[in-house]
VEXZA-229667 format. One record per residue (C-alpha): residue in three letters; y, z, x. Coordinates in steps of 0.5 Angstrom, whole numbers, m for minus. Layout:
<sites>
<'ALA',<Y,Z,X>>
...
</sites>
This chain:
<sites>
<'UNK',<208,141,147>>
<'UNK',<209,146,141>>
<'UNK',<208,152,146>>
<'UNK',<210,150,152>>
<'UNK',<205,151,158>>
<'UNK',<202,156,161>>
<'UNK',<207,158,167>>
<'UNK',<212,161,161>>
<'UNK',<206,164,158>>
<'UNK',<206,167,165>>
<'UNK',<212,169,166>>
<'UNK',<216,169,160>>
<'UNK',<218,176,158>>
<'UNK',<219,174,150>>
<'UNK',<212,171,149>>
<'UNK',<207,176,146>>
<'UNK',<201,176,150>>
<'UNK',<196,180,146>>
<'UNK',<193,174,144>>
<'UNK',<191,172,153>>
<'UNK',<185,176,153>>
<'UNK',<180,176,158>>
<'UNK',<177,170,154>>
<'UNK',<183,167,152>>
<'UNK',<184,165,159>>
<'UNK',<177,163,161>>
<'UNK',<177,158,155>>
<'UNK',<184,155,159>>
<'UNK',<181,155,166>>
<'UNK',<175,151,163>>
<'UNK',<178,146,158>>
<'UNK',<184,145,166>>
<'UNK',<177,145,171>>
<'UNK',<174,140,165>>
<'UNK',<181,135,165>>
<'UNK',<181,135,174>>
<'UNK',<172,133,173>>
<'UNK',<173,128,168>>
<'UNK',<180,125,173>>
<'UNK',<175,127,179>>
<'UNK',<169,123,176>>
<'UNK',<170,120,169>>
<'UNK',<173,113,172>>
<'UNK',<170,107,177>>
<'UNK',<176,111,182>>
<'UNK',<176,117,182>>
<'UNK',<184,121,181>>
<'UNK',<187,127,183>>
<'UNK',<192,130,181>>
<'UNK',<195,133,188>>
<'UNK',<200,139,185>>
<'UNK',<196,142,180>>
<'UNK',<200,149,178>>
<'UNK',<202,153,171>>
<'UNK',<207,149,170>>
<'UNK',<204,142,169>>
<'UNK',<198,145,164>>
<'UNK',<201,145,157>>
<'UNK',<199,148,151>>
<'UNK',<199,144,144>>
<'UNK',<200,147,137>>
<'UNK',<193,149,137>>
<'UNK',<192,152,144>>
<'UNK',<189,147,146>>
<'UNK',<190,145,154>>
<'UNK',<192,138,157>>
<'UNK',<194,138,164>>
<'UNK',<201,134,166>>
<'UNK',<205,131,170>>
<'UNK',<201,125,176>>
<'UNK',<207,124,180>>
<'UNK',<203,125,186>>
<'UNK',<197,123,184>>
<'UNK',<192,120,188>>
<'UNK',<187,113,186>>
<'UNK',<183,115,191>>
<'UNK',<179,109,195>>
<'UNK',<183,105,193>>
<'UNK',<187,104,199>>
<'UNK',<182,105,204>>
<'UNK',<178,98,207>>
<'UNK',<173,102,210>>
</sites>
């Protein structure tokens, strides 16, 4: 993505981040809880993602959030006979 994920957004001491109000990291943490509800609930099963962290959240040229890396995501239900 254009501007990277958030964990550089954190720790990275060359971005500026006058921009990162306190409603700028609100909108991130909506639009990341949006994306695991929709993972979570939006399916015939639900999935969830198991290593959710700064580093898996990427920005796009916008700003816009997108959640990453399902690795080790889990389909639940789907291996259960119960």
């Amino acid at each position: 993505m254009e501007n990277g994920n958030l964990d550089k957004v954190i720790h990275d001491s060359r971005i500026d981040r006058s921009r990162w109000d306190l409603s700028e990291r609100v909108d991130v943490l909506v639009s990341v809880s949006r994306g695991l509800v929709y993972l979570h609930s939006e399916y015939d099963f639900p999935i969830v993602h198991c290593d959710l962290k700064p580093s898996n959240i990427l920005l796009n040229e916008k700003w816009n959030v997108h959640v990453s890396d399902f690795g080790t995501a889990r389909i639940l239900g789907v291996h259960h006979q119960d």
